[in-house]
N, CA, C and O atoms as CSV, one atom per row, in Angstrom:
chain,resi,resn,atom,element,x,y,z
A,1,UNK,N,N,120.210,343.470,11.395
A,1,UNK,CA,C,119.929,342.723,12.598
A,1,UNK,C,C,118.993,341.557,12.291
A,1,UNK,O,O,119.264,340.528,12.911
A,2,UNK,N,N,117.865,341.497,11.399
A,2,UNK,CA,C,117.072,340.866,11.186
A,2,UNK,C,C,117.656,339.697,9.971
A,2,UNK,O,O,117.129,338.603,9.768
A,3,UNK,N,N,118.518,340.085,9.456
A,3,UNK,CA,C,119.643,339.050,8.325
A,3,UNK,C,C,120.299,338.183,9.816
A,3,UNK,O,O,120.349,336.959,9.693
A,4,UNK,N,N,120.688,338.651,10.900
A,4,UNK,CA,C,121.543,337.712,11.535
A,4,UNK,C,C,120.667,336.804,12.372
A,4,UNK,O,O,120.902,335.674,12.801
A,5,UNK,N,N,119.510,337.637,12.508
A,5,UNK,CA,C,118.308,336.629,13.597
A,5,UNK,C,C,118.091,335.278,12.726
A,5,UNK,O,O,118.241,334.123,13.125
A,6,UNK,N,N,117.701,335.713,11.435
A,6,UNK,CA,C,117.296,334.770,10.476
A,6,UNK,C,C,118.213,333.934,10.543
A,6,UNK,O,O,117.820,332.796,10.799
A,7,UNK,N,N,119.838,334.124,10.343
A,7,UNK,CA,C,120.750,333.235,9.877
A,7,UNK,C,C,120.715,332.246,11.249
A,7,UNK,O,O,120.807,331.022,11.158
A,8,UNK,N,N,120.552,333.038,12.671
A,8,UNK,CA,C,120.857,331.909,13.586
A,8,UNK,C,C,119.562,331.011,13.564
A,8,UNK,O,O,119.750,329.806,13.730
A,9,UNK,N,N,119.033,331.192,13.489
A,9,UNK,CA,C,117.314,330.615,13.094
A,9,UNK,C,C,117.738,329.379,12.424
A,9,UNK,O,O,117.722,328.254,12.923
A,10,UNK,N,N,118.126,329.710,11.221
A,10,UNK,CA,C,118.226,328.863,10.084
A,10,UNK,C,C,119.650,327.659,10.510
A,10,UNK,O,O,119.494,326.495,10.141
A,11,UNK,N,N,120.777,327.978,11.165
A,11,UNK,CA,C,121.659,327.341,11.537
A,11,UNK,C,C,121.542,326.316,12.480
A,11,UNK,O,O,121.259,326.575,13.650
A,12,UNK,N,N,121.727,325.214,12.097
A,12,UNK,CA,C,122.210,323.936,13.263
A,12,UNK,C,C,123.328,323.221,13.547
A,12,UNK,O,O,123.257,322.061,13.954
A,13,UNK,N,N,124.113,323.659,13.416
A,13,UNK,CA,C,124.982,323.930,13.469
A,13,UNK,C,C,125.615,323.407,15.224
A,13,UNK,O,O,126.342,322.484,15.590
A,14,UNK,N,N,124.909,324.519,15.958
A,14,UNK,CA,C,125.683,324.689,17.111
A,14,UNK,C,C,124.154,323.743,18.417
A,14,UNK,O,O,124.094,323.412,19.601
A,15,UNK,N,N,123.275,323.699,17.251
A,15,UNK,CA,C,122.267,322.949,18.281
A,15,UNK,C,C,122.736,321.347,18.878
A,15,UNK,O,O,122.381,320.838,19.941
A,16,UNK,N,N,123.590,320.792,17.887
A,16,UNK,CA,C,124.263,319.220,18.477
A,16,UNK,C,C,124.382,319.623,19.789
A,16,UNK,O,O,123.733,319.214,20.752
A,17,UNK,N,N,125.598,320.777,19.754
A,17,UNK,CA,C,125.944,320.984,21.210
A,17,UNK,C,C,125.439,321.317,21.811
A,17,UNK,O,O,125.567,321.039,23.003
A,18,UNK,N,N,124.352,322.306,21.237
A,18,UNK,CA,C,123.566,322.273,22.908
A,18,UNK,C,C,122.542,321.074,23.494
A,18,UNK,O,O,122.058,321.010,24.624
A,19,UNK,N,N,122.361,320.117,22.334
A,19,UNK,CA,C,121.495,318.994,23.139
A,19,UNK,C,C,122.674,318.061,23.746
A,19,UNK,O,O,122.366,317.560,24.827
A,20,UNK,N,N,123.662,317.806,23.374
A,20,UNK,CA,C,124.661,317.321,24.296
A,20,UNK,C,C,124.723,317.588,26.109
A,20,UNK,O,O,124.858,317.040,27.203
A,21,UNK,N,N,124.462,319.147,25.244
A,21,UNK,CA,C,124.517,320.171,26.990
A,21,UNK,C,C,123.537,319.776,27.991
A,21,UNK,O,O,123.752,319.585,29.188
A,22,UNK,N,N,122.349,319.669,27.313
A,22,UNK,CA,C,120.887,319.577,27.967
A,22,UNK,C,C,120.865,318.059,28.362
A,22,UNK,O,O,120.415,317.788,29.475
A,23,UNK,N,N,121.351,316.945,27.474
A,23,UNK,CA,C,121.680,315.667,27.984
A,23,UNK,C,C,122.395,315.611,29.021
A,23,UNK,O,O,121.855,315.136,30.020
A,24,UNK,N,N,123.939,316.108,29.131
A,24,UNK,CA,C,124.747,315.788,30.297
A,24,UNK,C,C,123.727,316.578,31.241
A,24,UNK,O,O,123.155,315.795,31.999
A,25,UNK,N,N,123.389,317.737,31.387
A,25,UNK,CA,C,122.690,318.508,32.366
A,25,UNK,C,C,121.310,317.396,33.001
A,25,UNK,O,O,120.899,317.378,34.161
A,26,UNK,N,N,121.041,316.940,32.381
A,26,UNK,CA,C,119.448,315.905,32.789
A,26,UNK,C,C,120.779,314.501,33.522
A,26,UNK,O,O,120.899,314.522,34.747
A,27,UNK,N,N,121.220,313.955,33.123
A,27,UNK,CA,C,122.556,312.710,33.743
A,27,UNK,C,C,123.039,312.909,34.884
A,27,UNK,O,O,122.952,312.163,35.859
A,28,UNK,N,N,123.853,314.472,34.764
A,28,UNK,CA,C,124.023,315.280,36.402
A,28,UNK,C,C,122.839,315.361,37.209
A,28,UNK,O,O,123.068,315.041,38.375
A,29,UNK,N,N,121.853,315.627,37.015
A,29,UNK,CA,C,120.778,315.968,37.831
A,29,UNK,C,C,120.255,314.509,37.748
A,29,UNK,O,O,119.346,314.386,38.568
A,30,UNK,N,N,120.405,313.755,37.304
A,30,UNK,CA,C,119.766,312.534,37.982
A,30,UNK,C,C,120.607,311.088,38.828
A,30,UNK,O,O,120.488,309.914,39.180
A,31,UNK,N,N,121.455,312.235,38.791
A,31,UNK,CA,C,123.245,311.390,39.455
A,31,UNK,C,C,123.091,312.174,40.986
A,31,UNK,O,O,123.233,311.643,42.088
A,32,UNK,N,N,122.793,313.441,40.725
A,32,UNK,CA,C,122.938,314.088,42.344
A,32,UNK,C,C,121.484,313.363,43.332
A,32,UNK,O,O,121.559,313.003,44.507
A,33,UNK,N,N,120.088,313.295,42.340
A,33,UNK,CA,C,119.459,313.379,43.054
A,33,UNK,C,C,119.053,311.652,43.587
A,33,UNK,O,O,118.338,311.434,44.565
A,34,UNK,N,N,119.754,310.395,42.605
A,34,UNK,CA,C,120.264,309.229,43.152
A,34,UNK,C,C,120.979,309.328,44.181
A,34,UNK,O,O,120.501,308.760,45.163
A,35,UNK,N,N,122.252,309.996,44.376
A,35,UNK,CA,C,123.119,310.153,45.529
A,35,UNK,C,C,122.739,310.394,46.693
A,35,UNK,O,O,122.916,310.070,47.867
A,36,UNK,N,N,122.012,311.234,45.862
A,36,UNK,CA,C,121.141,312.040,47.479
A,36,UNK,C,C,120.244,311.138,48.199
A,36,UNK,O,O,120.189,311.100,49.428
A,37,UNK,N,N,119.516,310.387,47.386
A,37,UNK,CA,C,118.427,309.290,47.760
A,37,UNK,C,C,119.437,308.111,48.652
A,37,UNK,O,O,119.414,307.938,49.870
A,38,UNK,N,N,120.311,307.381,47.634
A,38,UNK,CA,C,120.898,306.722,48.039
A,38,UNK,C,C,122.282,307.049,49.676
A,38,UNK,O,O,122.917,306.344,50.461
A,39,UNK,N,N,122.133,308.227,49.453
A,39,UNK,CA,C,123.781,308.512,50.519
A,39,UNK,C,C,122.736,308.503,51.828
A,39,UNK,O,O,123.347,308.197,52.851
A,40,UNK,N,N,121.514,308.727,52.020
A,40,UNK,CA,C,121.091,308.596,53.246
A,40,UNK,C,C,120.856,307.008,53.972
A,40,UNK,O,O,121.018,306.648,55.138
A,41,UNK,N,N,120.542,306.476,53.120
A,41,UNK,CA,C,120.621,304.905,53.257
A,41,UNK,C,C,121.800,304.237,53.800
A,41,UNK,O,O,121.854,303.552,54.821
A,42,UNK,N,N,123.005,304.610,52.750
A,42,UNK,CA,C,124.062,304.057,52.930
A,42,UNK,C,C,124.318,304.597,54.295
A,42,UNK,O,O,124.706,303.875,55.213
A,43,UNK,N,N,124.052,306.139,54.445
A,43,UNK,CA,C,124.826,306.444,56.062
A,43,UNK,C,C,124.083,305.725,56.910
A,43,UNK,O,O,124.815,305.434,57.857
A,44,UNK,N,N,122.702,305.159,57.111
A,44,UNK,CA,C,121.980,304.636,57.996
A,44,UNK,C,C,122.666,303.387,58.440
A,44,UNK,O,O,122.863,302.983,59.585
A,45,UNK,N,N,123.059,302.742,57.029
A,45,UNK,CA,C,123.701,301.327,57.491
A,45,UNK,C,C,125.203,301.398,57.827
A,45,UNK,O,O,125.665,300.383,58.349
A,46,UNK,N,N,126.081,302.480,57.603
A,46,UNK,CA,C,127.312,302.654,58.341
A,46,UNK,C,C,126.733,303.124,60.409
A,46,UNK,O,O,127.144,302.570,61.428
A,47,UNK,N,N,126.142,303.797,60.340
A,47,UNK,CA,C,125.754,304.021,61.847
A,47,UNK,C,C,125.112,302.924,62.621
A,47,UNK,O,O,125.231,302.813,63.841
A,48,UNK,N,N,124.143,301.789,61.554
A,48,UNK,CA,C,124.082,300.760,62.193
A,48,UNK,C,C,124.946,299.737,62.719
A,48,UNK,O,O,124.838,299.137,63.788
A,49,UNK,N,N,126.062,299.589,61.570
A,49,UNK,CA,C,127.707,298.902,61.695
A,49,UNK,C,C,127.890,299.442,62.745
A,49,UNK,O,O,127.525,298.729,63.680
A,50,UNK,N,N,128.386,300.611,63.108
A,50,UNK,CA,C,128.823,301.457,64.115
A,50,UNK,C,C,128.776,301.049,65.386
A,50,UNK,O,O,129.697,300.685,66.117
A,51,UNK,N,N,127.108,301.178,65.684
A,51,UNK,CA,C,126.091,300.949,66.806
A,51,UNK,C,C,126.595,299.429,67.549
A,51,UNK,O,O,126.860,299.123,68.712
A,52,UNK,N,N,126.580,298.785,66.441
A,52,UNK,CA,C,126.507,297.265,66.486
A,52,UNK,C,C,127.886,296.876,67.181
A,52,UNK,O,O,127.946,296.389,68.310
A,53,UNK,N,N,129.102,297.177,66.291
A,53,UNK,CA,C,130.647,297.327,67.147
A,53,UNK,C,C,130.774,298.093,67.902
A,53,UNK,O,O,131.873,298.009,68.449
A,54,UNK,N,N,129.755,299.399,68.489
A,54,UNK,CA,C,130.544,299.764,69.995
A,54,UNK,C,C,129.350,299.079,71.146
A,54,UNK,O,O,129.332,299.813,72.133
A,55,UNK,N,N,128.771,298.387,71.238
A,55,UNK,CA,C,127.896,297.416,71.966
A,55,UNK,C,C,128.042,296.024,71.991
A,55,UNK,O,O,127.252,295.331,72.632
């Protein structure tokens, strides 16, 4: 057990991919939480359009 701990220890092998992982994961999370910032805005100024053409 302690030969295989070591070997994954020692391997990099599979770490590319996981910083790939941890990159896209930080991109997504800063894509939702733009959207999120931004989609309230944008709806403000569609309801203002709105407002504006039924008056």
């Amino acid at each position: 057990m302690m030969d295989l701990i070591k070997r994954l220890a020692v391997e990099e092998q599979g770490a590319d991919a996981t910083e790939y992982a941890l990159l896209a994961s930080l991109v997504a999370v800063a894509l939702i939480v733009g959207a999120t910032a931004l989609g309230g805005k944008i709806n403000n100024v569609f309801n203002s359009v709105q407002n504006k053409m039924v008056s």
